[in-house]
C-alpha positions in Angstrom: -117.3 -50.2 -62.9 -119.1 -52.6 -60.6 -120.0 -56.4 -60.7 -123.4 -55.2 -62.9 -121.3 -53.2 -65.2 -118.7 -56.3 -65.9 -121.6 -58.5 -66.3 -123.0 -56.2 -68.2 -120.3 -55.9 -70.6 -119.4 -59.6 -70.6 -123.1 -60.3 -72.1 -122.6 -57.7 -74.6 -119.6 -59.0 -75.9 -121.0 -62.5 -75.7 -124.0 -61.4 -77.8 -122.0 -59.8 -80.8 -119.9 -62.9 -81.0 -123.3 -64.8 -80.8 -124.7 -63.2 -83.7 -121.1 -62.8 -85.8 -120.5 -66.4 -85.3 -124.6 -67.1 -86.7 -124.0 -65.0 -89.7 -120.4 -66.7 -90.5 -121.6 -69.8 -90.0 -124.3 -70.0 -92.9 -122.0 -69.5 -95.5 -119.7 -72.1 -94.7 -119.4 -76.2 -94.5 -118.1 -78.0 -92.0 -115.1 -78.7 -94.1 -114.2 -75.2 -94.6 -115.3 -74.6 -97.8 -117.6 -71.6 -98.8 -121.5 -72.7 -99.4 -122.6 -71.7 -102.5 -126.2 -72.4 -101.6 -126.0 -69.7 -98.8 -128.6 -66.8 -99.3 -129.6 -64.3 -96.7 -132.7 -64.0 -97.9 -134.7 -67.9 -97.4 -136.1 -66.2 -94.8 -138.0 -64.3 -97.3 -139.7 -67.4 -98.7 -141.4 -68.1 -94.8 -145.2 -67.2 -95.5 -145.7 -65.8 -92.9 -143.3 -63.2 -94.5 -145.5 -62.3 -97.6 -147.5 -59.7 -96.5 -144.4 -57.5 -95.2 -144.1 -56.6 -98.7 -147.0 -58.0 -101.0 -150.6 -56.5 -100.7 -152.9 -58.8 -99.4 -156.6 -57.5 -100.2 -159.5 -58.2 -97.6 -160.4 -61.6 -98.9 -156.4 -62.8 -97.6 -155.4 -63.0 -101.6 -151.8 -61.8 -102.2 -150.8 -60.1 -105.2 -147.5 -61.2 -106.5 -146.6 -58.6 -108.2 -148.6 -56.3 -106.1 -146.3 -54.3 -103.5 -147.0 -52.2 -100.6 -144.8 -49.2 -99.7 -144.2 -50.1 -96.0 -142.1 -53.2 -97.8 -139.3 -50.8 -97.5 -139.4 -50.7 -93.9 -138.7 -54.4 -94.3 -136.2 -54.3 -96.4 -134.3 -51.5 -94.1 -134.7 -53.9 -90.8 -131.3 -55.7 -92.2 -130.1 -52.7 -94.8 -130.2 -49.5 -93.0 -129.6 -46.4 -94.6 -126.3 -45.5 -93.5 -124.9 -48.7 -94.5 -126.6 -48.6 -98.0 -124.3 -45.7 -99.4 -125.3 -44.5 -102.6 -128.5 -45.3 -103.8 -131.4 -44.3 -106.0 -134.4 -42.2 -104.9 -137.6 -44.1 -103.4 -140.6 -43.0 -102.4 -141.1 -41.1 -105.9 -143.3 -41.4 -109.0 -140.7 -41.8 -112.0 -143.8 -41.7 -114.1 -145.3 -38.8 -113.2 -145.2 -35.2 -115.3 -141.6 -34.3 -114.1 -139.9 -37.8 -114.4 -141.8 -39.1 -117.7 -140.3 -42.0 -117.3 -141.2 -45.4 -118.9 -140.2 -48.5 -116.5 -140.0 -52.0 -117.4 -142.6 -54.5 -116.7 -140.6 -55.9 -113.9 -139.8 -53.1 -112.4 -142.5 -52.9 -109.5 -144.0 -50.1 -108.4 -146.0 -50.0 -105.0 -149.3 -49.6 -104.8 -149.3 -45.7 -104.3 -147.2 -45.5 -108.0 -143.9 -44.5 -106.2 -140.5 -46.6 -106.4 -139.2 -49.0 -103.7 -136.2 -51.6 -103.1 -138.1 -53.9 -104.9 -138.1 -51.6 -108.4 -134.3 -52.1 -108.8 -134.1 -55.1 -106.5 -135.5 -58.6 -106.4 -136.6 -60.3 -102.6 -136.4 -63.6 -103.8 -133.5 -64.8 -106.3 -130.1 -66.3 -105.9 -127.7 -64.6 -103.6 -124.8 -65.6 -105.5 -123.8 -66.3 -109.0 -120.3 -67.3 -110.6 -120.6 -63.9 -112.9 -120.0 -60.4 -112.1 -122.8 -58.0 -110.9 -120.5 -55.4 -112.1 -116.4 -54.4 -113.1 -113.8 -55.1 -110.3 -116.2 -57.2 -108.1 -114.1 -59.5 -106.1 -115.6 -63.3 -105.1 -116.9 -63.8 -101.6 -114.5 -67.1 -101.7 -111.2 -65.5 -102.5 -109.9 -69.0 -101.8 -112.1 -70.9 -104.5 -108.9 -72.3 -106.5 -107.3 -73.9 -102.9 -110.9 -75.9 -103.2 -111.0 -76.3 -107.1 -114.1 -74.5 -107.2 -115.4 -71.6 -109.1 -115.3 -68.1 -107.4 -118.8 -66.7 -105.8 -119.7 -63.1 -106.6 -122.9 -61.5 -104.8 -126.1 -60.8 -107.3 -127.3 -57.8 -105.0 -130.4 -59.2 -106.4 -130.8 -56.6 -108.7 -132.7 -57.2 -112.1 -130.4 -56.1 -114.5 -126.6 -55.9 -114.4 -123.4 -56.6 -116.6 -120.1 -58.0 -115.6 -118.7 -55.2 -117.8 -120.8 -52.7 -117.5 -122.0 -53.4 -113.9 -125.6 -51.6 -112.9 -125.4 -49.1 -115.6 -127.8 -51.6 -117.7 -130.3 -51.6 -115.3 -130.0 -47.8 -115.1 -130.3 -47.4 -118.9 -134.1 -49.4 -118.8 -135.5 -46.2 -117.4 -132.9 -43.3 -118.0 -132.6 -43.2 -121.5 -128.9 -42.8 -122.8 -127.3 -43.9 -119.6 -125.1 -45.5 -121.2 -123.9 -43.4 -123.9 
């Protein structure tokens, strides 16, 4: 490997560390303790950022509750596919002749009728929450009692969830008998 390729390699590592160190750096204080304030999303609330997911009709109007389906290219710039892991079905109609289903009023669709992130999964919201999203979840600040605070646990902004029963309530909206 030549000069080029060291330098080469040298900026790489140099630009994962840069962009480690940003991510660590948000959820922290100065002092070492974890900030509960941190959320991933406040970029989200920028403006500018409204019209990645909200339709927007020709007079520049947005539609809060009004979503387009190219919002889940958004949503998969930071939460790609592979790292998601099990998940439920977008793209589809769950009200249509083979899914019958009956959603909840807050339960977007987008405008074509078909789920998205957002059906399950709120954009804006609080990151974290001092109750469980579900069983077994362990606190993002393991080390809560050395600071005398309360443990952290991540929402996953979803719109329904139990600390016992985890997302199985949020299943049960639209799938009948889930959790039977």
């Amino acid at each position: 490997m030549g000069e080029k390729g060291n330098i080469l390699s040298i900026s790489l590592v140099a630009f994962v560390l840069l962009i480690l160190l940003s991510q660590a750096r948000g959820r922290y204080l100065a002092d070492g303790r974890f900030d509960p304030n941190y959320n991933p999303h406040d970029f989200i609330d920028d403006s500018g950022a409204c019209p990645r997911c909200h339709y927007v009709d020709e007079r520049g109007t947005m539609d809060e509750t009004g979503f387009i389906p190219q919002l889940v290219d958004f949503c998969h710039e930071c939460h790609t596919v592979e790292d998601l892991g099990r998940s439920h079905p977008i793209g589809v109609d769950p009200t249509d002749v083979y899914w019958r289903l009956r959603l909840p009023d807050d339960f977007y669709l987008d405008t074509e009728h078909n789920m998205t992130c957002i059906t399950c999964h709120k954009g804006h919201g609080k990151y974290l929450s001092t109750e469980k999203t579900f069983p077994f979840q362990k606190p993002v600040n393991p080390d809560a009692e050395k600071w005398g605070e309360p443990y952290y646990y991540k929402t996953y902004y979803v719109r329904r969830s139990d600390p016992e029963k985890g997302y199985a309530v949020m299943c049960n909206e639209c799938h009948e008998g889930y959790l039977e």
